[in-house]
C-alpha positions as CSV (number, residue, x, y, z in Angstrom):
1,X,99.3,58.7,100.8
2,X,97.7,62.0,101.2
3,X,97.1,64.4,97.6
4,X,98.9,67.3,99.5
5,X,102.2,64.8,99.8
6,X,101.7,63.4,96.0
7,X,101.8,66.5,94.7
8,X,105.0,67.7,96.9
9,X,106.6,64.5,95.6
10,X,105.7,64.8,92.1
11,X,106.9,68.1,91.9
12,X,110.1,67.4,93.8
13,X,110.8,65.2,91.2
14,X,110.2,67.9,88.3
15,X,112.1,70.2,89.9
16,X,115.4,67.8,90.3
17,X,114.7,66.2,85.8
18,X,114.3,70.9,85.0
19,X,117.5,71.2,87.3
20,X,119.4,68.4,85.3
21,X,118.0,70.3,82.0
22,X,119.0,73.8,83.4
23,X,122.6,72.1,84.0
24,X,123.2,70.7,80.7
25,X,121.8,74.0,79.3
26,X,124.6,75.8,81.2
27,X,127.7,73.7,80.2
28,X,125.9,73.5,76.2
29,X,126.1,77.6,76.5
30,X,130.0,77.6,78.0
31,X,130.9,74.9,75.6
32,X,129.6,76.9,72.7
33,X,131.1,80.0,73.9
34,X,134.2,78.0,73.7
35,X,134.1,77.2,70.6
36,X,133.1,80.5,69.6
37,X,136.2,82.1,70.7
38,X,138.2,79.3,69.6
39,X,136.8,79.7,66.2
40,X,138.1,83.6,65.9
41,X,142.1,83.2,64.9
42,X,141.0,80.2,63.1
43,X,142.5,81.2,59.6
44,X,139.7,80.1,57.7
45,X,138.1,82.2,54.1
46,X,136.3,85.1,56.1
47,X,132.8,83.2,54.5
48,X,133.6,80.4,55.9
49,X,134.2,82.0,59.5
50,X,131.6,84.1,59.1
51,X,129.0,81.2,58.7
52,X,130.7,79.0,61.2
53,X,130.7,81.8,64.0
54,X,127.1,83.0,63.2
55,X,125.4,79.2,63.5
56,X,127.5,79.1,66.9
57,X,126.0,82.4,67.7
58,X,122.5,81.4,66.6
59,X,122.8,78.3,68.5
60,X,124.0,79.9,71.8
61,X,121.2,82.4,71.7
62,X,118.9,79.5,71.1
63,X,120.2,77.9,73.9
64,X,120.1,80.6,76.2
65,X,116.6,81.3,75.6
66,X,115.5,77.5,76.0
67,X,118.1,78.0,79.6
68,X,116.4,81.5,80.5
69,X,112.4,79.1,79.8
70,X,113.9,76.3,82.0
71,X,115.1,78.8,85.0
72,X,111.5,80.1,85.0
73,X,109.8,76.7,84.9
74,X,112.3,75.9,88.0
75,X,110.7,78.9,90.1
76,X,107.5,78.3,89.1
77,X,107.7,74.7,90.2
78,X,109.6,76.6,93.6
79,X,106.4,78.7,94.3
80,X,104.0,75.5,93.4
81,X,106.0,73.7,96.4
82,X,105.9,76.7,98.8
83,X,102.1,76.9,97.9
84,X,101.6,73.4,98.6
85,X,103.4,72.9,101.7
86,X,101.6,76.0,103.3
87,X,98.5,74.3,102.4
88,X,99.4,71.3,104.5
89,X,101.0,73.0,107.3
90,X,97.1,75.2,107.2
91,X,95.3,71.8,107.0
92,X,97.8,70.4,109.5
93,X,97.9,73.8,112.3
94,X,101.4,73.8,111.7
95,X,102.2,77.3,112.3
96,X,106.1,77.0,111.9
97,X,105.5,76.4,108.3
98,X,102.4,79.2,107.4
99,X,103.3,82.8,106.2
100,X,104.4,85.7,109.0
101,X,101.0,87.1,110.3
102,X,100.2,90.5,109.0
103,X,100.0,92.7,112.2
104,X,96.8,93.7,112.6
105,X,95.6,96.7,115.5
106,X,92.9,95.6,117.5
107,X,91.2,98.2,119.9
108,X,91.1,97.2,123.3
109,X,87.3,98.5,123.6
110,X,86.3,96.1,120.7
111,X,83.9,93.4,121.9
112,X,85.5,90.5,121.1
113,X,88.5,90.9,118.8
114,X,91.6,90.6,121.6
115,X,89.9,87.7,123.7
116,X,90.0,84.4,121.4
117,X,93.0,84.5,119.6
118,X,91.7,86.2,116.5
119,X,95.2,87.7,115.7
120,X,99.0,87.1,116.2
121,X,101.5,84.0,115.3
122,X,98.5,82.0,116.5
123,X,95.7,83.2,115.5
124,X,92.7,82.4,113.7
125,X,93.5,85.2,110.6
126,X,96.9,84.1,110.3
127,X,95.5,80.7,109.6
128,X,93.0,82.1,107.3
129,X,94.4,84.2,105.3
130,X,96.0,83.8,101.7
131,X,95.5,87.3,100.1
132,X,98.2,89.1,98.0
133,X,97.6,92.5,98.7
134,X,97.6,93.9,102.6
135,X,94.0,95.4,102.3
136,X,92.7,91.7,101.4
137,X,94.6,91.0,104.7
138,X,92.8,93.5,106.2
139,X,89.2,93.1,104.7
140,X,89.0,89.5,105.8
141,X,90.3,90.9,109.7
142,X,87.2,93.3,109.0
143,X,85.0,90.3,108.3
144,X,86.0,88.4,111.6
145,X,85.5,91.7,113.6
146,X,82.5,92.8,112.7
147,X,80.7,93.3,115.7
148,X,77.1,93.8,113.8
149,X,76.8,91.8,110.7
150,X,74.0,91.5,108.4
151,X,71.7,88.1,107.8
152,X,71.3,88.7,103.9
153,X,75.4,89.4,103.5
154,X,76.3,86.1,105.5
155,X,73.9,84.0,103.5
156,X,75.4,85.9,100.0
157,X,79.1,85.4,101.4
158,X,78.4,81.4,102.7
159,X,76.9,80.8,99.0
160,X,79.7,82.3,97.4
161,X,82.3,80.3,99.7
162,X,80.5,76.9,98.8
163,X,81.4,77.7,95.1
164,X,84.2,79.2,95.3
165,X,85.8,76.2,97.3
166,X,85.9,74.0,94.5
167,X,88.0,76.7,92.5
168,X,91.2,76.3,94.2
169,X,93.3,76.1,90.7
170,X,92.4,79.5,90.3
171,X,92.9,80.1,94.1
172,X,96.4,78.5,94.4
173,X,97.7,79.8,90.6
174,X,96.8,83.4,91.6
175,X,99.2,83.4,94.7
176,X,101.6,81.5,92.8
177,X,101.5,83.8,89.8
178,X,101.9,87.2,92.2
179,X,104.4,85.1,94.2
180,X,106.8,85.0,91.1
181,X,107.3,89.1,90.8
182,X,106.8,89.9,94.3
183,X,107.7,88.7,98.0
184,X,105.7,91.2,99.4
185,X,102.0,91.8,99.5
186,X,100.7,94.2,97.6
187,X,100.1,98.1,99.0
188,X,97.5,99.6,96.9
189,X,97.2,102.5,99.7
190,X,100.0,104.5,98.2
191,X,98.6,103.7,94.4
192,X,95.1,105.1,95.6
193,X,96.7,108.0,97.8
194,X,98.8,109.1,94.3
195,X,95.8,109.0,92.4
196,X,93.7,111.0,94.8
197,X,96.6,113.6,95.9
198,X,99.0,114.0,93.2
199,X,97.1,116.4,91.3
200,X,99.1,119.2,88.5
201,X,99.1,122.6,89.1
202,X,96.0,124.0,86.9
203,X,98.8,126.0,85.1
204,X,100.2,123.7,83.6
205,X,97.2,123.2,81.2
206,X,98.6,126.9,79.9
207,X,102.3,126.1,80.5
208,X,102.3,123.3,78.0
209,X,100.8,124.3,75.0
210,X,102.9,127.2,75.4
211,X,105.8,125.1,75.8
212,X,104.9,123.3,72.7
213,X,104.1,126.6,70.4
214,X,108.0,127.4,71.6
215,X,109.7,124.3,70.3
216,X,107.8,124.0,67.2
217,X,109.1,127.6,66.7
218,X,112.4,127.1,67.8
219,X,112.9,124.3,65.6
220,X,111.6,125.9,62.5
221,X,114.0,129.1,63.4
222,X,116.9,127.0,64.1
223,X,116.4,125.3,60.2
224,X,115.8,128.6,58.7
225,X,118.9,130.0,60.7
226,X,120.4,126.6,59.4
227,X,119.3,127.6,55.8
228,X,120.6,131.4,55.6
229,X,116.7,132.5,55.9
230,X,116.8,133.7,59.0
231,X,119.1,135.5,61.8
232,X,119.7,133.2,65.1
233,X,116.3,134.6,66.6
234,X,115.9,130.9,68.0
235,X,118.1,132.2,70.6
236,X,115.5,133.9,72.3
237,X,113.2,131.1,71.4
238,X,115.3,129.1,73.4
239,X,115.4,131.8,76.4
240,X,112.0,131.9,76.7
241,X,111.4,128.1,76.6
242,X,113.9,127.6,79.4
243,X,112.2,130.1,81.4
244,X,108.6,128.3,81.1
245,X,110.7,125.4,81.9
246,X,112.3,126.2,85.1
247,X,109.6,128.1,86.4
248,X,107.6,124.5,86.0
249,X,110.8,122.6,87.4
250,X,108.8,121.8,90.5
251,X,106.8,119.3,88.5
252,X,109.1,116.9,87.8
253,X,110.6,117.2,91.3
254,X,107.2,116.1,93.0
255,X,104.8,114.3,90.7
256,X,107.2,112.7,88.0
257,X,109.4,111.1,90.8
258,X,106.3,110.0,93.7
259,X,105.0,108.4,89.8
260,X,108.2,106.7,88.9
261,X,108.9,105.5,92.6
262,X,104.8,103.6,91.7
263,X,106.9,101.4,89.1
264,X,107.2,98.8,91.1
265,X,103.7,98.4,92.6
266,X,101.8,98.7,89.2
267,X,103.7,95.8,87.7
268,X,102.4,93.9,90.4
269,X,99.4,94.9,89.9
270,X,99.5,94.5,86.8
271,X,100.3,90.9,87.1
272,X,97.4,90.5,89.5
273,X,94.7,92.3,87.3
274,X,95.6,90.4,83.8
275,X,95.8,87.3,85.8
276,X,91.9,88.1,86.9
277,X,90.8,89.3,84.0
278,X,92.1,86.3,81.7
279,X,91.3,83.3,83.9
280,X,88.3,81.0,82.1
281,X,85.8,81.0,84.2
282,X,82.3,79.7,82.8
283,X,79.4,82.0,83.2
284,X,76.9,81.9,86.7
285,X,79.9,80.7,89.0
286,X,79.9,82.9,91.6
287,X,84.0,83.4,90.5
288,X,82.7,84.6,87.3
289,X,79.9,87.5,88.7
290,X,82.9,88.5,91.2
291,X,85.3,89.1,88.0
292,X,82.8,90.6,85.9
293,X,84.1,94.2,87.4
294,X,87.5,93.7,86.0
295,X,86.3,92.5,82.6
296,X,84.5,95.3,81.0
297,X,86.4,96.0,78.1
298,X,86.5,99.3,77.4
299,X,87.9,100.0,81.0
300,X,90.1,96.9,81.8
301,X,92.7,97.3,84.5
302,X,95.3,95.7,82.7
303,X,95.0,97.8,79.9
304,X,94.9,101.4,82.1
305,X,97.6,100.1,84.1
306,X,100.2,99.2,81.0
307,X,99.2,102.8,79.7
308,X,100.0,104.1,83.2
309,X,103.3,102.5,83.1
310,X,104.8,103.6,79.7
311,X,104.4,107.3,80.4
312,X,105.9,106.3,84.0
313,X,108.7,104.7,82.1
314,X,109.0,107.7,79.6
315,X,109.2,110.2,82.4
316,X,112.0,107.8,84.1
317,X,114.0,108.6,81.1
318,X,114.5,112.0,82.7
319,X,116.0,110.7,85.8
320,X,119.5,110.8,84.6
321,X,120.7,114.8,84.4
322,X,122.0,114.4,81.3
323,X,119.1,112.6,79.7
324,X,116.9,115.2,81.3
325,X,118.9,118.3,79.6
326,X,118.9,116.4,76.0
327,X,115.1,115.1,76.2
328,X,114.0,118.8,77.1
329,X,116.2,121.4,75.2
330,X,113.9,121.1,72.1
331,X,110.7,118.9,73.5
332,X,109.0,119.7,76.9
333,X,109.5,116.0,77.7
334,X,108.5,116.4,81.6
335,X,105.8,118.6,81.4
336,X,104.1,116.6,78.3
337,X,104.7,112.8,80.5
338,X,103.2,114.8,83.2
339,X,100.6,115.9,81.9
340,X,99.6,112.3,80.2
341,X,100.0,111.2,83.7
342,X,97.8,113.3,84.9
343,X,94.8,112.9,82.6
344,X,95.8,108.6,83.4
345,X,95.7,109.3,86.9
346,X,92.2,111.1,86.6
347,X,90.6,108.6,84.6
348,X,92.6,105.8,87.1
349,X,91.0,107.7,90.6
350,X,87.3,107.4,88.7
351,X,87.1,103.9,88.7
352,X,90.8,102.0,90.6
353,X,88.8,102.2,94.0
354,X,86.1,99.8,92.6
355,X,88.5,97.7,91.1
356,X,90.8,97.4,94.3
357,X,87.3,96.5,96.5
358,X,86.2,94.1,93.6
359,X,90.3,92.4,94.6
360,X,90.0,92.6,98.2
361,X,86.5,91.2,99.0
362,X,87.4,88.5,96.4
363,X,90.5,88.0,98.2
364,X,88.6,87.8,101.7
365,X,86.1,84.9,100.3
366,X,89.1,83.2,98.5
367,X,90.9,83.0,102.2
368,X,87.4,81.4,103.6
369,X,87.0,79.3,100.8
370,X,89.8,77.9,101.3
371,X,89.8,76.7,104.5
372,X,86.1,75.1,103.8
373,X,87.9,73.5,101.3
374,X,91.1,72.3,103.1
375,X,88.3,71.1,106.0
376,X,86.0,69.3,104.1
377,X,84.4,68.0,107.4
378,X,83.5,71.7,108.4
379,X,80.1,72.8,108.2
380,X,78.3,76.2,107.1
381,X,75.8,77.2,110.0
382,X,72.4,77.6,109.3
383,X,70.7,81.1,109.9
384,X,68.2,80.5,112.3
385,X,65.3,83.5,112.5
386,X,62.9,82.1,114.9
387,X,64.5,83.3,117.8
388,X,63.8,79.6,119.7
389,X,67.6,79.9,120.6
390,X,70.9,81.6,120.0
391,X,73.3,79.1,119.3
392,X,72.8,75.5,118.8
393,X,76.1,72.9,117.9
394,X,77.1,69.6,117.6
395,X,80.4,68.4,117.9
396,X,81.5,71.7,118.0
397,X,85.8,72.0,118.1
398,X,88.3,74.5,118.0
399,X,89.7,75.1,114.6
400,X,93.2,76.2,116.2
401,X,94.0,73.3,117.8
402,X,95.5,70.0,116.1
403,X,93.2,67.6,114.5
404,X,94.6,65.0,116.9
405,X,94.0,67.0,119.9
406,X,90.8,68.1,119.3
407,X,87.7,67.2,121.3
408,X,84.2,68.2,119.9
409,X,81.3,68.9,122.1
410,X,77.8,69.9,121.8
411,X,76.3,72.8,122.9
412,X,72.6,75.1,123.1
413,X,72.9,78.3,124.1
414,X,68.9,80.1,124.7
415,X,67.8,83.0,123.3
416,X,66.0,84.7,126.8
417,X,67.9,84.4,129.8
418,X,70.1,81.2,129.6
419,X,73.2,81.7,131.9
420,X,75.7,78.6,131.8
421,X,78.1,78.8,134.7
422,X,81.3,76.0,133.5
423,X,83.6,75.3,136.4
424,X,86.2,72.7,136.4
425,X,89.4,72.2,137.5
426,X,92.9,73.7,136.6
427,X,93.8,72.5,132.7
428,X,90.6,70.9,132.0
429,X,89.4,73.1,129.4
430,X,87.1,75.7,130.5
431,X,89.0,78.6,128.8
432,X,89.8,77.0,125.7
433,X,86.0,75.8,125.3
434,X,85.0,79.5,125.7
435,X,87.2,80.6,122.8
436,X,85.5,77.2,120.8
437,X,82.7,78.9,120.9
438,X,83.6,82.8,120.8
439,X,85.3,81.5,117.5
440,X,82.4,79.6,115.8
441,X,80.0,82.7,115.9
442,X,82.9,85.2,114.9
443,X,83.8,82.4,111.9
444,X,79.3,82.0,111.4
445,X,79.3,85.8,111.7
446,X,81.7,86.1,108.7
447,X,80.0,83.4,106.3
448,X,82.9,81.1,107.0
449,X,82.8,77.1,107.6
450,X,82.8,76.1,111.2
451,X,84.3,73.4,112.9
452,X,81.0,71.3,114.1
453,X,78.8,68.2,112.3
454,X,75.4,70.7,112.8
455,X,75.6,74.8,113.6
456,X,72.4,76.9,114.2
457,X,72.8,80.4,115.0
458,X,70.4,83.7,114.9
459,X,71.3,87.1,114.6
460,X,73.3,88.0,117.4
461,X,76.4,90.2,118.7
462,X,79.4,88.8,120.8
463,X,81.1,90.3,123.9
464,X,83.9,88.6,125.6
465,X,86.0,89.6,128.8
466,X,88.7,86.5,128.5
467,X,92.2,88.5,128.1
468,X,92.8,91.2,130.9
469,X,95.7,93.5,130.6
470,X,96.4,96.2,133.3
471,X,98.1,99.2,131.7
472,X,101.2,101.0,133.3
473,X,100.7,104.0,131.1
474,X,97.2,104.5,131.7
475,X,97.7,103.7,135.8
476,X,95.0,101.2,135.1
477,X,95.0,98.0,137.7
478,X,93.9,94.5,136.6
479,X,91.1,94.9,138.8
480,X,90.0,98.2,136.9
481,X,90.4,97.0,134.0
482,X,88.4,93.9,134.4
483,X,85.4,95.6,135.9
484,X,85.5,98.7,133.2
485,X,85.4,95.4,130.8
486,X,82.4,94.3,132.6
487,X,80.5,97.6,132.8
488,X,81.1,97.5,129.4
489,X,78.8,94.6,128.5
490,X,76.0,95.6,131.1
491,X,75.8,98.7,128.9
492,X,75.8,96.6,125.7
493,X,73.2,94.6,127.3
494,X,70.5,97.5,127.8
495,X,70.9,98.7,124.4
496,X,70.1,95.7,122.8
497,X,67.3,96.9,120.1
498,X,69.2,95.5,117.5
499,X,69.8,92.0,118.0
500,X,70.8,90.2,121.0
501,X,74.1,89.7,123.1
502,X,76.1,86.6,123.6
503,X,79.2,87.1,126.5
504,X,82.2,84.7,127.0
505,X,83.7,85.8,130.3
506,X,86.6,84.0,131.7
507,X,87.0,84.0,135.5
508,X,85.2,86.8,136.8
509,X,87.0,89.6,139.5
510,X,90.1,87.0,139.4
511,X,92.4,90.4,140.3
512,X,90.4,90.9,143.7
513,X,90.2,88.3,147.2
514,X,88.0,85.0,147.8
515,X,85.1,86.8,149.6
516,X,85.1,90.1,147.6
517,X,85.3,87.7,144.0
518,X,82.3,85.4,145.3
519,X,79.8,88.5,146.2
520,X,80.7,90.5,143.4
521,X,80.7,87.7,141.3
522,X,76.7,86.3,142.3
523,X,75.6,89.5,142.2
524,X,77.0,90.3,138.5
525,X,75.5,86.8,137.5
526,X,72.1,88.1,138.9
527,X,72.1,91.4,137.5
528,X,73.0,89.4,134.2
529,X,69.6,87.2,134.6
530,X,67.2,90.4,135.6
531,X,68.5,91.6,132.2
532,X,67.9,88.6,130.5
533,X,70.6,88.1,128.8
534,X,72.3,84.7,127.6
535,X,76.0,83.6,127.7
536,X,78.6,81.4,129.4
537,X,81.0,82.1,132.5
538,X,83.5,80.0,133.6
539,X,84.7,79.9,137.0
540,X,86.6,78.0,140.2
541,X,84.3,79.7,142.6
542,X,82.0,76.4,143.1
543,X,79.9,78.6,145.3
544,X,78.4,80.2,142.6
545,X,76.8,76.8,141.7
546,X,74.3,78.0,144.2
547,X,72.8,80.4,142.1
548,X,71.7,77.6,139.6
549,X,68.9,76.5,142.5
550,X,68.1,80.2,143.8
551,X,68.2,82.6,140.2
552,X,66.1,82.0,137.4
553,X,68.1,81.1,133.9
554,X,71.3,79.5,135.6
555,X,72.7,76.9,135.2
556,X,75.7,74.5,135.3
557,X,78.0,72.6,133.2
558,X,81.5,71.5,134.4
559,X,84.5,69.9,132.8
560,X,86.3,67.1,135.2
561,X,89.7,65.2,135.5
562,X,90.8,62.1,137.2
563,X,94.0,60.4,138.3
564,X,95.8,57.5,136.7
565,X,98.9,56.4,138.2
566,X,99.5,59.8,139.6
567,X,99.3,61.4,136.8
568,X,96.4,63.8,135.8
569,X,94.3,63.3,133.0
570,X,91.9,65.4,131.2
571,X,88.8,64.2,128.5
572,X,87.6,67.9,128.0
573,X,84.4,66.8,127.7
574,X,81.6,69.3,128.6
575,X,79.1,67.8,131.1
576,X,76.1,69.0,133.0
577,X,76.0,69.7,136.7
578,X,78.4,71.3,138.5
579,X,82.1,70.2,139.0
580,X,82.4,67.7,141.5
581,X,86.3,68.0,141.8
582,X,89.3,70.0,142.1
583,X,93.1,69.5,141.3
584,X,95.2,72.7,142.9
585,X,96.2,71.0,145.7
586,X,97.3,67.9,143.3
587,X,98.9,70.4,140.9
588,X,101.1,71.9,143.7
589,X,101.4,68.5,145.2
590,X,103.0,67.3,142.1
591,X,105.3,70.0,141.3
592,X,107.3,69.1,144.8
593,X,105.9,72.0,146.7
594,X,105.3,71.6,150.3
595,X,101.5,70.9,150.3
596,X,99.3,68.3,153.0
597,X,98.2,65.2,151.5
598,X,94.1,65.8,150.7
599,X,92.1,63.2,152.2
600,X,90.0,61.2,149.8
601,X,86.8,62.0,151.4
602,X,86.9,65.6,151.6
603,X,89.2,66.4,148.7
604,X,86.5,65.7,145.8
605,X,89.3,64.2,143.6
606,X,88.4,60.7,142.4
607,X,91.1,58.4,141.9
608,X,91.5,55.9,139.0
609,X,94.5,54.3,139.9
């Protein structure tokens, strides 16, 4: 039996032996009670009553406590299942059992970020990603997008994913732990925007020692007016401190309350950054370099945070209209919590961003590491620099699709000039094996595991033209839109300085006739080869199989079907040449719809029956 169903087992079984605890807990407290109030109109010697009430008492508290320890322990061991059974459902693609996808906007002019299912219920990040805060979310989404990313800072991520892979007690204890306070991810945006906007009025810095100097003094007037030493002078005291007040009212109507309404989201982090900063780590794991920002003692979060939080707290006291009046007749209770806010939130803005990027990158390699670590199998690709040829993998899948549905292939991609036209028939694989390998380079781009037994890859950049939307608002056609799309790579190709281009394009001019899509399309293909650029197009045009005999850097590969029993079967199983059948005709045929029966000798189709 798999580990992943063990553990769900063995903690099913906790969970039922603390439920039978937090029962008998339950009826022990009622019982008690009971007796308790049972024990009142006993007429008993008042010592005697006494003592018999207060070791029900003490034993009912006891009780409760030992009740409140077992309730915890039950939704701890709730949030250990829920971690554990995502896990599965991410090792087993199961997408109606993973977390919602965090939406995430993707430009239509990126190169390759709306083509091969990057995003969405199905997508590659939702798969991926197991951060608690929504800018972890979107720092891994950063990763997988970036259209231009550096040798040194893949080889630095894929070293610290190899380590960090094996750490999956810290991994799965830190979403567990944040998963106990919080259902929702954590929004450090408004914490950093409050400590970069939510500045005092320079005023106040006179306002409140003033403020002070008049309570002192109207205290020590009021106790000499109390003592016969003095006439009721604190009156004016008391006018003049209730002007400086009101004029400052404005304070505690904006930056007291946008603190306050923060409560919520520095407990959380709170929880997060002590977690962090008191996990054992032993020194040289990568873990422990990555943590090292949060553990400077002088500066820990934890610490600035809990400070942050008690004058938060204090200055909630004044919420209530009442409380406010009694707090501030004699102190200047709003402008002093202010103020201490103020110097926390400067000290906070001076060093919060750091810590927040130390989280979120940490975040992104923990959502990496731990799919190497729930895909053993996968492989990290090596960096190739001798520019022999882009892309070369074997046994090569699609990490989307379910293990027992997957088919692997190998595949060499050039570095000058290497064109691979794939045609094949309806269903049999041509788009999806684009998006295989659109998705290894994005996932080699990012330092991540990739699904293959052997992955080289150089520096390169990817453009894909796969998904084609036309666009009502903007009156753009499919057609337009397509060939926009592919003007967009030819200009992407000509400024290639940097590193070279890899394209995925998925049925070329598809919006636009037979004759118009078969010129346009050889004469893209060619303009493609005098550039000398290197990618794959899939296509049902079998004429432009010519162009493998007649332009230089073409050439074929084909995916194929045959028929058993009438019934069409697919191996998806790339293969050189190109595709020596075709299956519209059967497709239609099939379905019931009114089509002439193919003749075997001209159709192409083989059949297995």
């Amino acid at each position: 039996m798999p580990e992943s169903e063990n553990d769900d087992i063995r903690l099913l079984r906790w969970r039922a032996l603390l439920q039978r605890r937090s029962t008998h807990c339950f009826r022990t407290r009622v019982l008690l009670f009971l007796l308790i109030m049972m024990s009142l109109p006993l007429q008993l010697p008042s010592a005697v009553l006494v003592a018999i009430v207060s070791v029900l008492s003490a034993v009912f508290i006891l009780v409760a406590f030992r009740h409140r320890r077992i309730d915890t322990a039950i939704r701890r061991c709730d949030a250990w299942m829920r971690m554990k059974r995502s896990q599965v459902a991410r090792r087993r693609i199961d997408w109606d059992n993973l977390p919602e996808a965090m939406p995430i906007a993707v430009d239509a002019s990126h190169p390759f970020a709306a083509d091969i299912d990057l995003f969405g219920a199905s997508g590659l990040h939702r798969l991926l990603d197991i951060s608690v805060s929504n800018e972890g979310s979107r720092k891994l989404a950063q990763w997988l997008t970036d259209p231009n990313p550096d040798m040194d800072t893949i080889r630095e991520r894929q070293n610290c994913i190899r380590d960090l892979a094996r750490q999956s007690h810290f991994r799965e204890h830190l979403v567990v732990e944040f998963s106990l306070v919080s259902k929702e991810k954590l929004d450090g945006t408004s914490f950093t925007n409050w400590l970069s906007n939510d500045e005092l009025p320079a005023s106040l810095r006179v306002a409140l020692p003033v403020s002070l100097l008049l309570s002192v003094g109207n205290i020590a007037m009021f106790v000499l007016y109390g003592l016969n030493l003095l006439p009721p002078y604190f009156l004016l005291g008391l006018a003049a401190y209730a002007i400086v007040a009101i004029a400052y009212m404005h304070v505690r109507n904006t930056f007291l309350d946008a603190a306050i309404t923060l409560d919520d989201e520095l407990g959380r982090l709170n929880v997060v950054f002590r977690f962090l900063e008191e996990y054992p780590v032993r020194a040289g794991q990568s873990l422990s370099t990555l943590l090292d920002p949060l553990r400077v003692e002088a500066e820990r979060p934890s610490v600035l945070i809990r400070r942050t939080r008690r004058n938060v707290l204090a200055a909630g006291l004044s919420m209530n209209p009442v409380t406010m009046v009694l707090l501030n007749v004699a102190f200047p209770w709003d402008m002093f919590f202010a103020s201490a806010l103020d110097r926390k939130r400067r000290k906070l803005a001076c060093v919060f961003p750091g810590w927040l990027d130390t989280l979120h990158r940490l975040e992104a390699l923990q959502s990496l590491a731990n799919h190497a670590h729930l895909h053993p199998e996968y492989i990290f690709p090596d960096i190739d620099t001798s520019g022999a040829t882009l892309l070369t993998a074997r046994a090569l899948g699609h990490p989307l699709l379910p293990p027992a549905s997957r088919i692997r292939n190998d595949f060499e991609l050039g570095s000058n000039r290497d064109i691979v036209l794939i045609t094949g028939s309806n269903m049999s694989g041509k788009s999806t094996f684009l998006r295989t390998v659109g998705i290894g380079i994005v996932m080699a781009n990012a330092g991540g595991p990739v699904d293959a037994s052997q992955m080289r890859i150089a520096a390169l950049r990817l453009f894909t033209c796969i998904h084609i939307s036309d666009s009502l608002r903007d009156a753009v056609s499919y057609f337009h839109a397509e060939v926009r799309r592919l003007r967009a790579l030819l200009d992407m190709l000509k400024n290639e300085a940097d590193r070279p281009v890899v394209f995925l394009i998925d049925e070329m001019f598809r919006g636009t006739n037979t004759r118009e899509r078969h010129v346009g399309g050889g004469a893209f293909v060619s303009k493609l080869a005098e550039l000398g650029a290197s990618g794959l197009i899939s296509t049902h045009d079998l004429e432009l199989t010519k162009l493998a005999d007649i332009v230089r850097g073409v050439r074929n590969m084909h995916f194929r079907e045959h028929i058993v029993t009438g019934d069409m079967r697919f191996d998806y199983r790339l293969r050189e040449g190109p595709c020596p059948t075709t299956n519209a005709l059967v497709i239609m045929r099939l379905a019931g719809l009114p089509v002439d029966e193919p003749q075997p000798e001209t159709s192409g189709m083989r059949n297995d029956e």
